[in-house]
N, C-alpha and C positions, 0 to 999 in steps of 0.2 A: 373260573368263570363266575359262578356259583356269590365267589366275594366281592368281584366287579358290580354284580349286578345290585348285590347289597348294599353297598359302596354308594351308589348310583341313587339308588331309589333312600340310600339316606340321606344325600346331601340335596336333592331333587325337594322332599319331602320339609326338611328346614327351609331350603328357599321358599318352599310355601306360607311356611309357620312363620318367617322372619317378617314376610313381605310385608304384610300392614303395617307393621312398625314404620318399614323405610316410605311406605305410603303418605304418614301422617307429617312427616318432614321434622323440622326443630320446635323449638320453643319459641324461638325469636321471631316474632313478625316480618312478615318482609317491611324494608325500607319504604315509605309512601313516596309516590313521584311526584316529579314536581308538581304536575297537573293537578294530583290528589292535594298537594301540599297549597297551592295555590287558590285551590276550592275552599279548604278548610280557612285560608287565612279569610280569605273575602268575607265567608261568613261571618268570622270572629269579628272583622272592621266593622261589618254593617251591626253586629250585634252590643257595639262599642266598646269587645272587648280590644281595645288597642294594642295594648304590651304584647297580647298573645298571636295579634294579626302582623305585628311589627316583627314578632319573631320565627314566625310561618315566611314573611314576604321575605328575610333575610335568607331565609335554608334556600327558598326559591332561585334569590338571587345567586346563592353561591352556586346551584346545580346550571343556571340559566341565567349568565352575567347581561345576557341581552334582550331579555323579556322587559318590553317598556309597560309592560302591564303590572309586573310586578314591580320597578318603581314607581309607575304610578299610584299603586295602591299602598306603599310603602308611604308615598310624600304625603296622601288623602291621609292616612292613617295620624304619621306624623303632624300634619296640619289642624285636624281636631285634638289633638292633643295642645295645641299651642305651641308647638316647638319650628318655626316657621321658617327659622331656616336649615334645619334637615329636609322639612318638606320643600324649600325650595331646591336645594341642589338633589333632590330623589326626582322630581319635577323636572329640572335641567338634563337631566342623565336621562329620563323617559321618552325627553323628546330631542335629545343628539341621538339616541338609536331610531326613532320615529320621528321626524320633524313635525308629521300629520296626526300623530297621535289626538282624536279628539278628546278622550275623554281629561289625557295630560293635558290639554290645552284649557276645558273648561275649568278645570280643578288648580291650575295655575293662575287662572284669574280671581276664582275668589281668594286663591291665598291673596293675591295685590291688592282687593279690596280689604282686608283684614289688613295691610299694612298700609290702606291709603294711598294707594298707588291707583289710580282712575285710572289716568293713561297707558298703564301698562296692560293693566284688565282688557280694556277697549282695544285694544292691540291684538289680543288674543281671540278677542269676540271678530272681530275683523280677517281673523284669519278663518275662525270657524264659517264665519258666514261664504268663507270664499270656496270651503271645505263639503260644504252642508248647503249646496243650491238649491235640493229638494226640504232642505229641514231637516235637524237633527235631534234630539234629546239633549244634547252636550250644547249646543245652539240656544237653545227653549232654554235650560237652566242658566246658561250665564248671562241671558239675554233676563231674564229676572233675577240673577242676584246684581247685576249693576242698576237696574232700576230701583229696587231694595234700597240697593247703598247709595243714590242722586237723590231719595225720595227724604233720606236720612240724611242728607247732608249737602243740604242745598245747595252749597255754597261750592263745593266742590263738581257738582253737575255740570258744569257750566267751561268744563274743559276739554 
């Protein structure tokens, strides 16, 4: 009995000793989620690091092929970069999963403005305003980047 209890009280005694260890877990971070991933990208876009927000928005997409946030913020990203058509078809995918997505719809208008496309813009603005009865943000800014671009370009205002 005498060794049982020895026995006992030694392997009792290591589990004590062991525990912090298994407390502390591995070395390796845990994986960040989308949501975490998606945060960090946003920031990166506003902060114009592009590349780094383009490649946040991807891991996003790959965890969450149907977050229209995250191509929206993919096509934004793309788009000030000048790459205008990744940002249109990141644009077109944001808004086959969200048709009402506003912020994809404001941000797909000034891409049309950057390609001279009025009509298309105004299409878009036409939807927000049908979107955004009370007023939007997404509403307000495309409602001034098309004035922007008539004020710019006279000649095209007029369509």
């Amino acid at each position: 009995m005498h060794k049982i209890l020895t026995a006992l009280t030694l392997v009792f005694g290591m589990a004590l000793v062991a525990s912090p260890v298994f407390a502390m877990g591995s070395d390796n971070p845990p994986t960040p989620t989308a949501k975490q991933q998606m945060e960090d990208g946003k920031k990166a876009i506003y902060a114009g690091k592009y590349d780094d927000g383009i490649a946040l928005m991807k891991k996003v997409i790959k965890m969450e092929p149907r977050s229209a946030d995250a191509h929206n913020y993919l096509g934004f990203a793309y788009r000030k970069q000048g790459r205008l058509k990744l940002a249109a078809s990141a644009y077109l995918v944001a808004l086959k999963v969200d048709p009402d997505h506003k912020g994809a719809l404001e941000y797909q208008g000034e891409m049309f403005l950057k390609m001279n496309d009025l009509a298309a813009a105004k299409k878009n603005h036409a939807k927000l305003v049908t979107l955004c009865a009370s007023g939007c943000k997404e509403l307000k800014e495309l409602t001034r980047a098309i004035a922007d671009y008539t004020a710019a370009n006279p000649r095209q205002g007029n369509t």
